[in-house]
Structures are given as C-alpha cells and as structure tokens.
C-alpha positions in Angstrom: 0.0 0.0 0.0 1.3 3.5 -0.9 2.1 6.0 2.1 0.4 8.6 0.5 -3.2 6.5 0.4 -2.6 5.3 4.3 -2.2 8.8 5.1 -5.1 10.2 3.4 -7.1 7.5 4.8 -6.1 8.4 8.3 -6.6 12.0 7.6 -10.2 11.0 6.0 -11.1 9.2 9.7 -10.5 12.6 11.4 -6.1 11.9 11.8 -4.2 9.9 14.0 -5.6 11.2 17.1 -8.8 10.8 16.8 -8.6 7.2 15.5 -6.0 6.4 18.7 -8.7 8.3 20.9 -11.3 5.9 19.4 -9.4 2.9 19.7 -8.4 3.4 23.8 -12.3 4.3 24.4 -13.1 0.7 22.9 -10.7 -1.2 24.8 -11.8 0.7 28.2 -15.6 -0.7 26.6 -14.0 -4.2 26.4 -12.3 -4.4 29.8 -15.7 -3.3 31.5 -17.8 -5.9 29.4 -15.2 -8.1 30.7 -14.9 -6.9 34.2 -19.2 -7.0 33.9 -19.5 -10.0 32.1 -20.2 -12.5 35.2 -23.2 -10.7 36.9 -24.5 -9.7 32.9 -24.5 -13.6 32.8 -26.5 -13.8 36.1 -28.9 -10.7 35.1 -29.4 -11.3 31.4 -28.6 -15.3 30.6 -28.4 -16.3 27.0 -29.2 -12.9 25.6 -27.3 -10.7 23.3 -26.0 -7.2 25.2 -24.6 -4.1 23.8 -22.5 -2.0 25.9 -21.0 1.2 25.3 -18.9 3.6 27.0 -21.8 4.7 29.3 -22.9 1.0 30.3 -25.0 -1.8 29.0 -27.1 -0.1 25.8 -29.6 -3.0 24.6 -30.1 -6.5 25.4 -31.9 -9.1 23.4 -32.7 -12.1 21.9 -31.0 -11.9 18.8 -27.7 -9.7 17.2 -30.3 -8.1 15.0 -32.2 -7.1 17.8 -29.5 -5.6 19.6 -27.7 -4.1 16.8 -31.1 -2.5 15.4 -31.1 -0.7 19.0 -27.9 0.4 19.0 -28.2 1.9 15.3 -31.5 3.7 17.2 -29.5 5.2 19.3 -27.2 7.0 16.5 -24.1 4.3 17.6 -22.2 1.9 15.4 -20.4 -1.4 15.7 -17.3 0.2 16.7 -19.0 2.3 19.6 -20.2 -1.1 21.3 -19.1 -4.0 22.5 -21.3 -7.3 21.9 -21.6 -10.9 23.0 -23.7 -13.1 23.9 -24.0 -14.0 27.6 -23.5 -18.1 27.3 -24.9 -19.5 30.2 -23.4 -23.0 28.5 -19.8 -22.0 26.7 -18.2 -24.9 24.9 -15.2 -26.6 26.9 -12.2 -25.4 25.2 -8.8 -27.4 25.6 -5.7 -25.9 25.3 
C-alpha cells in the first residue's frame, strides 16, 4: 500500500488522534464488558448485550435485535461491544 493512500485514509477518519482516541475508548468498553461480564450472565442469561462507554445499551434475543437498538441510538459497531452471555460456553482445551 502507498504512504500517500494510508495517510489520506487516516486523515479522511478525522487523523491519528482521533482514530488512537477511538481505539483506547473501545478497549476501556472491552475491559468493562469483561470486568461485567459474570453478573450480565446472572442478570441477562443467553441474551445478546450491547455496551458502550456509558454501560450496558440493549439487550436481546437476537444480534439483530441488539444491533437495530444500538443503530437507534445513533451508535455503530465500533461504539459497542457485543456478546452473547452463554450461560453454556463450549469446553475449550488448550
């Protein structure tokens, strides 16, 4: 890929800044779905949940529900965080 195209992609996104900006406030989203994830389990089991910055933003039965919610709200994929809260995750062995 030319330079020239990365940069003006970059610059197109709203620069460097503002794309690292983005990218910490998503990983802050990620930790607290993390941190949250147990008692989501225990509050909302085997539904879909969307959380952004501000907390848990939808929760349904379906990604489509969820998402649909979330694109209500004026957000987008990459403003949210979402899983579904397996009450049943497969066994995985490393």
């Amino acid at each position: 890929m030319d330079k020239d195209y990365v940069e003006e992609i970059i610059e197109g996104l709203g620069g460097a800044k503002v794309l690292m900006d983005e990218m910490d406030e998503y990983h802050q989203i990620v930790a607290r779905m993390r941190k949250e994830y147990p008692s989501l389990v225990e509050r909302h089991p085997d539904k879909w949940v969307a959380m952004g910055k501000d907390g848990v933003l939808a929760v349904g039965d379906s990604i489509d529900e969820v998402l649909k919610e979330v694109e209500g709200r004026g957000l987008h994929g990459t403003d949210v965080v979402v899983e579904f809260l397996d009450t049943d995750p497969p066994l995985l062995i490393l």
